[in-house]
C-alpha positions in Angstrom: 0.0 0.0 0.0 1.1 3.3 -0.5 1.4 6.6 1.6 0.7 9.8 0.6 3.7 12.0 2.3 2.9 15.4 3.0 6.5 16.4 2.5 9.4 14.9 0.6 11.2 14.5 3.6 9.4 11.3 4.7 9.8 10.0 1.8 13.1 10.5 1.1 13.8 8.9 4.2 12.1 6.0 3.7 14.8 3.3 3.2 14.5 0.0 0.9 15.5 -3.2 2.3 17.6 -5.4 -0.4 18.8 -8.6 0.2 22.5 -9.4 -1.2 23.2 -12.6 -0.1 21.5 -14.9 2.6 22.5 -13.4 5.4 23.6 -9.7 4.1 21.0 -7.2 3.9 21.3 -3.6 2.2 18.9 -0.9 4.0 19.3 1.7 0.9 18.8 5.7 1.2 18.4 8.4 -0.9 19.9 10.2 1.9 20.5 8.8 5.4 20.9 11.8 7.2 17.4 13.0 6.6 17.1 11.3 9.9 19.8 13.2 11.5 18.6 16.8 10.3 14.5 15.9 10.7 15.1 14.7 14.2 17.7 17.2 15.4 15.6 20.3 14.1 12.5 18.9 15.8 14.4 18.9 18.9 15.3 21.9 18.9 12.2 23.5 18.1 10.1 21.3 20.7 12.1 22.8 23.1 12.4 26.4 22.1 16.0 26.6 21.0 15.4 27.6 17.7 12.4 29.2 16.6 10.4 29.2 12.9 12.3 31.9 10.8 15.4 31.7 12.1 18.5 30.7 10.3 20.5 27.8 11.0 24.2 27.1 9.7 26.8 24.2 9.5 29.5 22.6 8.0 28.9 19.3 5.3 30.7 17.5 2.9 27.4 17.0 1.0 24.2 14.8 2.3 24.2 16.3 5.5 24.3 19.5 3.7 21.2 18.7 1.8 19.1 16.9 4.1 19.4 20.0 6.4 18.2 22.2 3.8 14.9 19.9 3.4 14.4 19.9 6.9 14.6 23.4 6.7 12.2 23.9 3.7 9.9 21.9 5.7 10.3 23.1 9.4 9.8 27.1 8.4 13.9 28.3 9.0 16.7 28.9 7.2 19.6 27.3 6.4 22.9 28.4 5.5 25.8 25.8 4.6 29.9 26.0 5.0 30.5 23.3 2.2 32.9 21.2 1.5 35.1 21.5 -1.8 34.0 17.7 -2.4 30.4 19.0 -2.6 29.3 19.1 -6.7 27.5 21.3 -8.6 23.9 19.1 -8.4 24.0 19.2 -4.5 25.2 22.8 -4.7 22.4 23.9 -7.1 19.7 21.8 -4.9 20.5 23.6 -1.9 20.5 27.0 -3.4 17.1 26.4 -5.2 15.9 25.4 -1.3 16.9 28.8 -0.3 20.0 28.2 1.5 22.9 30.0 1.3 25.9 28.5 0.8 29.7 28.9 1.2 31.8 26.3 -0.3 35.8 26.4 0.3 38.3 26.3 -2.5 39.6 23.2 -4.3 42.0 20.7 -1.8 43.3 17.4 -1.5 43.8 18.2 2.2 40.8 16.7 4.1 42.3 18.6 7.6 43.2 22.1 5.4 39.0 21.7 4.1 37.3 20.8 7.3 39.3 23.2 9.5 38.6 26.2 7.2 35.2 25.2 7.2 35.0 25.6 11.2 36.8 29.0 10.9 34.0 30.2 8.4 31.4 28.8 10.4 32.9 30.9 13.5 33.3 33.9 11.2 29.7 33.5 10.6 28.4 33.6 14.6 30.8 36.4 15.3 28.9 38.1 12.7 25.4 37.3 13.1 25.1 36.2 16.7 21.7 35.1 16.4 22.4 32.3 14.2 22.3 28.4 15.4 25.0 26.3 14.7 23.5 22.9 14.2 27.4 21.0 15.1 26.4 18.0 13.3 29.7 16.8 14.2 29.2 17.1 18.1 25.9 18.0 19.4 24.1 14.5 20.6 20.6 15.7 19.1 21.6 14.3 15.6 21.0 10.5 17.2 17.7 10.8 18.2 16.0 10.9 14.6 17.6 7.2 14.1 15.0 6.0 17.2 12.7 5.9 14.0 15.2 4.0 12.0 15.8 1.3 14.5 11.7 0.7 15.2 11.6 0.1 11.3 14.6 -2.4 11.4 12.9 -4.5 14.4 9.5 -4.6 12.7 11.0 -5.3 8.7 13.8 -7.8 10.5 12.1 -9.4 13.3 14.0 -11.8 15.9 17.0 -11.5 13.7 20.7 -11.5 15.1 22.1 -8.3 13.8 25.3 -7.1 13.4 25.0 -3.5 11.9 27.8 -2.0 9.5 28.4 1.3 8.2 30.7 4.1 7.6 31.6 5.9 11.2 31.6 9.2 10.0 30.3 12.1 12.2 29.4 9.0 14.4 25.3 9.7 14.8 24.2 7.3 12.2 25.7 4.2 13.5 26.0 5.7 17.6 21.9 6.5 17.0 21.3 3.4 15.3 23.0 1.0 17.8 21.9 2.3 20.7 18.4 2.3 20.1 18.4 -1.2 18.5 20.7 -1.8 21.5 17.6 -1.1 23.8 15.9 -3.9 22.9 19.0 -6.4 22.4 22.2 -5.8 23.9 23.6 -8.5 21.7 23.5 -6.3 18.2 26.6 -5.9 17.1 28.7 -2.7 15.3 31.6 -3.1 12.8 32.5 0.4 11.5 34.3 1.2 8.4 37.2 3.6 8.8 39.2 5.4 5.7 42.7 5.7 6.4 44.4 8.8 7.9 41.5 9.4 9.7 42.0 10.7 13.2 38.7 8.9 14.8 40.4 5.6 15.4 44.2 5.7 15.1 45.1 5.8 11.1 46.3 9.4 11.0 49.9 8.5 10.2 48.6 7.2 6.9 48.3 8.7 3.4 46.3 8.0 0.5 46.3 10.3 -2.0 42.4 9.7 -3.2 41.1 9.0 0.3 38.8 12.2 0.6 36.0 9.9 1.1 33.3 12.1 2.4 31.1 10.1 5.6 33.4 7.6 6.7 36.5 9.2 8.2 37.6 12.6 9.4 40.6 14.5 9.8 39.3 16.5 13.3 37.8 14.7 16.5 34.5 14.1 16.6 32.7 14.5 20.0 29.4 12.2 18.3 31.7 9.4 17.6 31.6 7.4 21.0 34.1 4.8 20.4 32.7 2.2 23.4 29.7 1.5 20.7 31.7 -0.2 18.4 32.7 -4.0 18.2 34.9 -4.5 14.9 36.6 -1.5 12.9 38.0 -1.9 9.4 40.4 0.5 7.5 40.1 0.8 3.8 42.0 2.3 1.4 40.3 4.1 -1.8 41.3 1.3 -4.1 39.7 -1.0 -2.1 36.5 0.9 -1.7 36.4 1.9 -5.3 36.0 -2.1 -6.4 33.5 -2.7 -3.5 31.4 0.0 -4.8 31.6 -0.9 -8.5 31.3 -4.7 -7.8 27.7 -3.7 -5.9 26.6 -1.9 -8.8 27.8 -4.9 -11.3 26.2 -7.6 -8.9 23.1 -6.2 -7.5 22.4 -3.3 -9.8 22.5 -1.2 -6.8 23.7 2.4 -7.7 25.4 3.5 -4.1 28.0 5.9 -2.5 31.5 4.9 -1.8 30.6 4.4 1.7 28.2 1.8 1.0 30.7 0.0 -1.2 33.4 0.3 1.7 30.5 -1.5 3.9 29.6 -4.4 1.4 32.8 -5.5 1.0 33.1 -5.5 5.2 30.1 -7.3 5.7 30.7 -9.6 3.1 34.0 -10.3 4.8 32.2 -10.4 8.2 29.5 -13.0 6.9 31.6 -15.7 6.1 33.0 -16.1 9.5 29.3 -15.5 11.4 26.5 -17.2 9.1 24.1 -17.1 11.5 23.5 -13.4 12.1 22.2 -10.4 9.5 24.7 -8.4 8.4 23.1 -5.0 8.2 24.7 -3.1 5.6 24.3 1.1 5.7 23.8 2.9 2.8 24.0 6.1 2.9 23.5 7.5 0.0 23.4 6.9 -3.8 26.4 7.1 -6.2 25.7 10.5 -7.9 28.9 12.3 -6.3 31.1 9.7 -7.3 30.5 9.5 -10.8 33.6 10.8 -12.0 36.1 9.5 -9.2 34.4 6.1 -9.1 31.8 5.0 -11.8 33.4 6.6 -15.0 36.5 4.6 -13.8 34.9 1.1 -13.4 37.3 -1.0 -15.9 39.9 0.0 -13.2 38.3 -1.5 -10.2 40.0 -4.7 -8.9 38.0 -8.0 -8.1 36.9 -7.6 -5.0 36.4 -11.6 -4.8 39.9 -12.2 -3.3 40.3 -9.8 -1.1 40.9 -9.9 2.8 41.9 -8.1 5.7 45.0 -8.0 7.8 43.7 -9.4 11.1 45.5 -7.3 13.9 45.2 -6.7 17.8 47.1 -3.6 18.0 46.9 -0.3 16.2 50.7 -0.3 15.9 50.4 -3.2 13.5 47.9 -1.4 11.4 48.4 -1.7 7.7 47.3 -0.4 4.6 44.9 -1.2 2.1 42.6 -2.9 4.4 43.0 -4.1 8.4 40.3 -5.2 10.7 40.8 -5.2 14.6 38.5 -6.2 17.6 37.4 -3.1 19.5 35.5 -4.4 21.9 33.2 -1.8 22.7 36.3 0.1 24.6 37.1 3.9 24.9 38.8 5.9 22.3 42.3 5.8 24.9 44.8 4.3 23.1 46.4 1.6 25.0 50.2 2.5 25.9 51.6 -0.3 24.0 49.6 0.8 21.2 50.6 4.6 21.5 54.6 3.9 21.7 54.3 1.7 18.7 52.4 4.7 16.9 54.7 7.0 18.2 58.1 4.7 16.8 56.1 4.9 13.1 55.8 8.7 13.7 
């Protein structure tokens, strides 16, 4: 049966559920973070932080950027956005036609050099305009309560199922929001989150790779909504690695996704095998639009994903490029000091 939606938002959000193999499921999204932005800005509003009218700003690398800017259209504010230079001309022209305003920073390879300038012009912004609300996708908690909705959906479409959730980490809210209020219900769902390397969240920093600006998994600042103790399993990828995954989805399942989701696949795929009889939940965030050019136009480079595994480590010193998993354990984001003098010997 079909709903009539009185605003794009809900359906936008509404996910597809696509099974890839018997015990790998895809929950597919337009744009996850619809969630994030619906839920955050009704927060706020509930409880008189914000008011109709009034202008609200942050910083995105692209789907954040343009599911605030519905939840704008649809809440009665406005938005004004401190873009990423990964963010394209189709997002940019979307969010300007939605009324927002946007600032997007020059061209880099540096994911630190883009997101810190970002934070300045954000900060440039409130010193100017006082009255502005910074949404701080990256840090204020209000951007896990939307996926409350999320998980209710999961329990009802997967029902007695043993899940083991995996997705990008990110800003953290998707997969911290998720897990916790699945978590509520069953203490026994699992998280596996998929790192980039030379992100800062968990410990690959030291790393390079030169076409790693993969926008939603990894992040060259701390991120106060990534709460490390959630997560069971991390992997590191490298871009090559991604690139097949995300190619190979499309090729195998005719699903058109985001490198994110790719970077997932291939992890729960990997995770399957050794634990047939849970679901492997696998995040998709978005669809493949923005990666045209790096990704899809560039698919008779993609390697077989087929034979590929990861280096199985128990320390972060032994962390190796292009693709290591470790056990997390659901512990803090302290690094142990064995782990730190090995990382401080590579350094």
């Amino acid at each position: 049966m079909l709903d009539v939606h009185e605003h794009i938002t809900d359906a936008v959000k509404t996910p597809a559920l696509v099974r890839l193999a018997p015990n790998v499921v895809l929950i597919r999204f337009e744009t996850l973070k619809v969630y994030a932005a619906l839920g955050a800005l009704r927060h706020l509003l509930d409880t008189g932080v914000i008011r109709p009218g009034q202008t609200v700003v942050d910083s995105s690398s692209g789907i954040y950027a343009l599911a605030l800017a519905m939840a704008c259209h649809r809440y009665d504010l406005r938005c004004h956005i401190v873009a990423s230079t990964t963010v394209d001309d189709a997002t940019r022209a979307q969010l300007e036609i939605l009324g927002a305003t946007v600032d997007q920073m020059p061209p880099s390879d540096d994911l630190r050099l883009d997101q810190n300038r970002r934070v300045a012009r954000v900060r440039e912004l409130l010193a100017t305009d006082p009255g502005l609300h910074w949404m701080r996708q990256y840090h204020d908690p209000v951007h896990h309560l939307g996926y409350a909705e999320l998980a209710e959906l999961l329990r009802h479409a997967l029902p007695g199922a043993r899940l083991t959730v995996v997705g990008s980490v990110g800003t953290g809210a998707s997969t911290g929001g998720l897990i916790r209020a699945l978590r509520r219900h069953d203490p026994g769902v699992r998280l596996v989150g998929v790192q980039p390397f030379g992100s800062v969240t968990f410990g690959s920093e030291r790393f390079t790779d030169p076409d790693a600006i993969i926008a939603g998994i990894g992040s060259a600042i701390a991120f106060d909504n990534v709460h490390h103790d959630l997560y069971d399993q991390v992997h590191w990828l490298d871009f090559q690695h991604a690139m097949a995954a995300t190619v190979a989805l499309m090729r195998d399942h005719a699903v058109f996704a985001g490198l994110s989701t790719g970077a997932a696949h291939l992890v729960a795929s990997w995770e399957a095998r050794d634990a047939p009889d849970r679901t492997h939940l696998v995040i998709g965030a978005d669809t493949g639009h923005r990666y045209t050019q790096r990704v899809f136009t560039r698919h008779r480079e993609a390697i077989d994903p087929a034979g590929l595994a990861p280096l199985v480590i128990s320390d972060l010193g032994d962390l190796a490029m292009p693709w290591s998993t470790m056990e997390w354990a659901r512990r803090g984001a302290r690094v142990p000091a064995q782990e730190r003098r090995r990382k401080d010997a590579v350094l």
